[in-house]
C-alpha positions in Angstrom: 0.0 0.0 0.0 1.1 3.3 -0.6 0.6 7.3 1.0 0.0 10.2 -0.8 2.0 13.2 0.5 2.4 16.8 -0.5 6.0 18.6 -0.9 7.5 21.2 -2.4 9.8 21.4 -5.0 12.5 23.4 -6.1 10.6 26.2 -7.4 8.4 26.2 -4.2 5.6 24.5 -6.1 3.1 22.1 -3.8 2.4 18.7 -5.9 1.7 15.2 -4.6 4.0 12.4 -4.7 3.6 9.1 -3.4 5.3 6.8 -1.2 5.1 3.5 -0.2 4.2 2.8 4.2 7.6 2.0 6.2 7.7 -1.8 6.5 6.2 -2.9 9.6 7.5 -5.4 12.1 5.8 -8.5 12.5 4.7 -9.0 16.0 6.8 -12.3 16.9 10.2 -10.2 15.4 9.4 -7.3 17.6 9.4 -9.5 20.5 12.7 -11.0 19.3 14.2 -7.5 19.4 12.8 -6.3 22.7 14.2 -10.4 24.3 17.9 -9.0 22.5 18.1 -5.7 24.2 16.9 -7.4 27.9 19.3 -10.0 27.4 22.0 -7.6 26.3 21.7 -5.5 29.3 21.9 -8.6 31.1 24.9 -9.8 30.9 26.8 -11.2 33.8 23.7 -11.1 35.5 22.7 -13.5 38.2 19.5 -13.9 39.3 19.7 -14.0 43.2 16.2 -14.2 44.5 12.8 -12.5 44.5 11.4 -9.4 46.0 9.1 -11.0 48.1 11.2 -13.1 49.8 13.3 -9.7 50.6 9.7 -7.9 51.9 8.8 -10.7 54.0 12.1 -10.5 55.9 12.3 -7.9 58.6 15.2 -5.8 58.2 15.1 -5.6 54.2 17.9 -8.0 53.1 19.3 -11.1 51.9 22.6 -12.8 52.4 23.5 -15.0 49.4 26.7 -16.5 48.5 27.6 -16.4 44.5 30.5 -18.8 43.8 31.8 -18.9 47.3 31.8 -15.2 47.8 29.3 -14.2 50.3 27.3 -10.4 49.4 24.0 -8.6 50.5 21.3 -7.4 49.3 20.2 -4.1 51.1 17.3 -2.3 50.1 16.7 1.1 51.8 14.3 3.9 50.7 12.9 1.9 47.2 16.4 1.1 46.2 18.3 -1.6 46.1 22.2 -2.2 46.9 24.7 -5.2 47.6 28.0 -5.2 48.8 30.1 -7.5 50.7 28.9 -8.8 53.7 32.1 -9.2 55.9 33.9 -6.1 56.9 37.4 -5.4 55.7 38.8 -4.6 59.2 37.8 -7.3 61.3 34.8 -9.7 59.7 31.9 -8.3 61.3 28.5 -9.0 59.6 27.6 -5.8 58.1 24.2 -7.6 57.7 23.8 -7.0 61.2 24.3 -3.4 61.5 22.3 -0.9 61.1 22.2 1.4 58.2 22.6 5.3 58.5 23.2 8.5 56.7 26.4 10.4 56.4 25.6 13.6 54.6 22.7 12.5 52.5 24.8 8.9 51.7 23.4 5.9 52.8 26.1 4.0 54.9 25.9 0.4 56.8 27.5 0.4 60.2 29.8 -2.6 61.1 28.1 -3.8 64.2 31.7 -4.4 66.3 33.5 -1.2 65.6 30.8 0.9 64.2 32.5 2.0 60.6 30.5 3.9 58.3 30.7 2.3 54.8 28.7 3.9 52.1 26.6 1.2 50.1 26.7 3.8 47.1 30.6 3.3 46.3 32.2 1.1 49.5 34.3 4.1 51.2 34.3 4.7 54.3 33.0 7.7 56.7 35.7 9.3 59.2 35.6 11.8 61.9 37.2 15.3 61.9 36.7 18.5 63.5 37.3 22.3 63.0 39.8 24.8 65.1 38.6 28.0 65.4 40.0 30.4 67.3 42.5 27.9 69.2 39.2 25.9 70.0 38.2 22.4 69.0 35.0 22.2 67.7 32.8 19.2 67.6 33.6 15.9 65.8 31.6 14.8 62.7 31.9 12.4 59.8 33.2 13.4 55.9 33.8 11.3 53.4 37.9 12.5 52.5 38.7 13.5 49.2 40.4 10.8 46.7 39.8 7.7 49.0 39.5 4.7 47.9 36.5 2.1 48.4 37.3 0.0 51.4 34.4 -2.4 50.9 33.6 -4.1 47.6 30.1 -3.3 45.7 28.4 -5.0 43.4 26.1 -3.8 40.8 22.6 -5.0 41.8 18.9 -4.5 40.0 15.3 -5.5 40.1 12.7 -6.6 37.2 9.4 -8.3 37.2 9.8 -9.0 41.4 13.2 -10.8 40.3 16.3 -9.5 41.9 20.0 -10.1 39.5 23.3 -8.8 40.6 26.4 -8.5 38.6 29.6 -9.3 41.1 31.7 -6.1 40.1 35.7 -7.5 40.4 37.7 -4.9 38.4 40.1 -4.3 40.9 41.6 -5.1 44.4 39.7 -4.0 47.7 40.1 -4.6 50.8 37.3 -6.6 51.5 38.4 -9.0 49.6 40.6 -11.1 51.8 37.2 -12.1 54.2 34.9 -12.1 51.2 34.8 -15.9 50.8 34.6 -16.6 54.6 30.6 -17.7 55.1 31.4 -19.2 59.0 32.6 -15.3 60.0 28.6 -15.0 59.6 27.8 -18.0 60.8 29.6 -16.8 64.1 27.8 -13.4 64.3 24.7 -15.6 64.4 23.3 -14.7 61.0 23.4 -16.8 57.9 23.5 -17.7 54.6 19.6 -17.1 52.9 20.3 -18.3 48.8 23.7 -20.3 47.7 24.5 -20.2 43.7 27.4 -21.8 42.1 30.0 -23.6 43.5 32.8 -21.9 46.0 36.2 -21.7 43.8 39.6 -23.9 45.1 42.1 -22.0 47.9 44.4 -21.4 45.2 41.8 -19.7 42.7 41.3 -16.9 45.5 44.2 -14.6 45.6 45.1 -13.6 49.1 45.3 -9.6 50.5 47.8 -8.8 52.5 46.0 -7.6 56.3 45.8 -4.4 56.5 46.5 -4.5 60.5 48.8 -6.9 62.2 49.2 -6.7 65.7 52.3 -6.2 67.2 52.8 -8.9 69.9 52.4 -7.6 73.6 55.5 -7.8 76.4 53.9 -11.4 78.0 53.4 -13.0 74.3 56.5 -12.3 73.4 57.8 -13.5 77.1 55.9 -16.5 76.3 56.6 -17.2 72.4 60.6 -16.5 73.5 62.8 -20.0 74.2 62.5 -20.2 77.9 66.9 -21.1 78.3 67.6 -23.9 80.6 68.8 -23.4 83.7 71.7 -25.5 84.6 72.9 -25.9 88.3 76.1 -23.5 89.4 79.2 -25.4 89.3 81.6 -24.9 92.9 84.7 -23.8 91.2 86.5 -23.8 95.0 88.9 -26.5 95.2 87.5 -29.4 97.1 88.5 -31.2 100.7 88.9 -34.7 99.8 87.9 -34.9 103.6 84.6 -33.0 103.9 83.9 -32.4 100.0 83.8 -28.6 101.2 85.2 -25.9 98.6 88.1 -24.6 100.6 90.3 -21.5 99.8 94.2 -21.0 99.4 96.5 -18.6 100.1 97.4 -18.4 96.3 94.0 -18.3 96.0 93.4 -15.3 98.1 96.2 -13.4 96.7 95.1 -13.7 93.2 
């Protein structure tokens, strides 16, 4: 079928020319297309869980493990976000802490020392305080300038009450030395809600260096040092063949 239009030529003259309809789609290709772009956006996708299972639970999160590494799913004011669950400084489950703001960023605290870490980009919140006028002013948390994520996010998303998260490993954080450790939650007395895939080998995870090693206090190192033996103190006095008492010369005493 064709349209009949009206244009102008080069002498500014209106006449009618016709042209054929744009082809149309049939409706089973259009789907096609639409499945291509989804599944294009997609990629490296996993889908985690549901939306209803994350309602029904009562602080608004799920713990899953995707190929050994253990990550949450937080969802606080209509949005989602994930991260991992241990805490870079000492293991704590941040799924048991509560979540805050720090200057309009949403931050989980780590329920044993209380670190801010923001669930937008994984830094972390410290204090500071003015001087004015020789006078300390009160303490309050900034986010410093060019510091780097100390906890690991992950990309995270929701579509049709389905919830799929992308595990985001371009670089090395922190976090990443605890990140495969599911018993550090199972000793804050949480656990694991969804496992998917399988947890890679000891030598497929490449270990981070602490970031704080104790120095050893004055009694462990009293008790890790090699007690000497202590040997008996030999009588270097000549001895009585009579009494077997060390006895003194007169050379002796001179020298």
């Amino acid at each position: 079928s064709k349209a009949t239009v009206s244009v102008l030529n080069w002498a500014g003259c209106a006449h009618t020319r016709t042209r054929p309809y744009p082809r149309l789609l049939p409706a089973r290709a259009a789907r096609r297309a639409r499945l291509r772009l989804v599944v294009g956006a997609m990629d490296g996708f996993t889908q985690v869980g549901t939306m209803e299972a994350l309602e029904a639970r009562n602080r608004k999160l799920l713990n899953i493990t995707i190929e050994g590494r253990v990550v949450t799913v937080f969802k606080y004011k209509e949005k989602l976000y994930c991260m991992d669950t241990n805490c870079y400084h000492a293991g704590g489950a941040l799924s048991l802490g509560p979540i805050e703001e720090v200057n309009g960023t949403p931050c989980i605290s780590c329920p044993i020392h209380h670190y801010k870490l923001s669930l937008i980009d994984g830094r972390q919140a410290s204090y500071t305080y003015d001087v004015v006028d020789d006078e300390v002013g009160p303490c309050y948390l900034v986010f410093p300038e060019g510091d780097k994520p100390k906890q690991r996010v992950h990309e995270v998303f929701a579509r049709d009450g389905l919830i799929y998260v992308r595990l985001n490993l371009d670089s090395k954080v922190h976090s990443d030395r605890l990140a495969f450790k599911p018993e550090l939650l199972r000793h804050a007395g949480d656990r694991v809600h969804i496992t998917i895939g399988e947890a890679p080998q000891p030598k497929d995870v490449e270990p981070v260096q602490p970031l704080y090693v104790n120095k050893p206090t004055a009694q462990q190192q009293a008790q890790q040092a090699p007690q000497q033996e202590t040997r008996p103190r030999r009588n270097t006095l000549p001895m009585n063949e009579d009494s077997g008492v060390g006895m003194l010369d007169d050379d002796d005493l001179l020298d």
